[in-house]
C-alpha positions in Angstrom: -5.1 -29.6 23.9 -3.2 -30.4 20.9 -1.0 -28.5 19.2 -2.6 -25.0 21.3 -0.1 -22.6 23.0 -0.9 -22.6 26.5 -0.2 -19.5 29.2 3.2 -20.4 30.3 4.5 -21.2 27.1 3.6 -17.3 25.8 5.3 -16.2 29.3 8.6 -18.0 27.6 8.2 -16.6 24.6 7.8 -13.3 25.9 11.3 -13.4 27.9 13.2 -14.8 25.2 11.9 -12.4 22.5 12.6 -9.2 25.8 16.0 -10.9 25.6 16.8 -11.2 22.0 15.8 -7.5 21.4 15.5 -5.6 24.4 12.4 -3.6 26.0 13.2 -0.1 24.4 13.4 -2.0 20.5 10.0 -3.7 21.4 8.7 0.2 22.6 9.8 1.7 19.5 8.1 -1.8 17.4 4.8 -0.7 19.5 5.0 2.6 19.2 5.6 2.9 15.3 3.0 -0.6 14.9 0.2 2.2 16.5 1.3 5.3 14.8 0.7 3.0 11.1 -2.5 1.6 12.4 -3.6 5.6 13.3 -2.4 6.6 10.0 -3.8 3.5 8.1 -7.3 4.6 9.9 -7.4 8.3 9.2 -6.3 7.6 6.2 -9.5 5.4 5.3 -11.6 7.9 7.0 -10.2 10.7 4.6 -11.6 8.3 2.0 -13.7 10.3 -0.5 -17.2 8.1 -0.7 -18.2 5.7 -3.6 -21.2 7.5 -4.4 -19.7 10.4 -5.5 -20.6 10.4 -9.7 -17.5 10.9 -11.2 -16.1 14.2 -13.6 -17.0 14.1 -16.4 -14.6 15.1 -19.5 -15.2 17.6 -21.6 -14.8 17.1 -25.5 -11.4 19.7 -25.5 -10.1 17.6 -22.9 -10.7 14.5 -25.0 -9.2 15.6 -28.4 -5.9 17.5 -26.6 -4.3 13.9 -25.9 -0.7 14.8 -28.1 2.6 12.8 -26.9 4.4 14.2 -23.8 7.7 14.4 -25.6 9.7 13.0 -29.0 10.6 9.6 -27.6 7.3 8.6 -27.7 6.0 9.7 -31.3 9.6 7.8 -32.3 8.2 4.8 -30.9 4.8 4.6 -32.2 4.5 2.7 -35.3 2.3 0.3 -37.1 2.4 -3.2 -36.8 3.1 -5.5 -39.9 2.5 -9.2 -40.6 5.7 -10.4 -38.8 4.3 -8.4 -35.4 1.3 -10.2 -35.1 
């Protein structure tokens, strides 16, 4: 076959990369790859569904939209000819 990886050639692989980096590196690679998969799954599960109908805002909540802080009513102004 061209250009496959055939049986022995993985079996190579797999004793230079158990040579470069040691068995208890490639345990603690394994063990943290399944721990994110785990967490990566629960964490989809968690999920809240799409068919939920979303809040709805009220008309206080609307209106109450003021600036956090002075740094950003300093840098609100209104744009002239040479901004556009």
């Amino acid at each position: 076959m061209i250009g496959g990886i055939s049986v022995t050639q993985l079996l190579i692989l797999l004793v230079i990369v158990m040579l470069v980096f040691g068995t208890k590196r490639l345990r603690n690679i394994g063990s943290d790859l399944g721990s994110a998969i785990k967490g990566f799954r629960k964490g989809i599960e968690d999920e809240e569904p799409q068919d939920k109908e979303p809040e709805k805002i009220t008309t206080a909540e609307k209106t109450s939209a003021t600036p956090q802080d002075k740094e950003e009513k300093a840098t609100a102004t209104r744009p002239t000819d040479t901004d556009v």
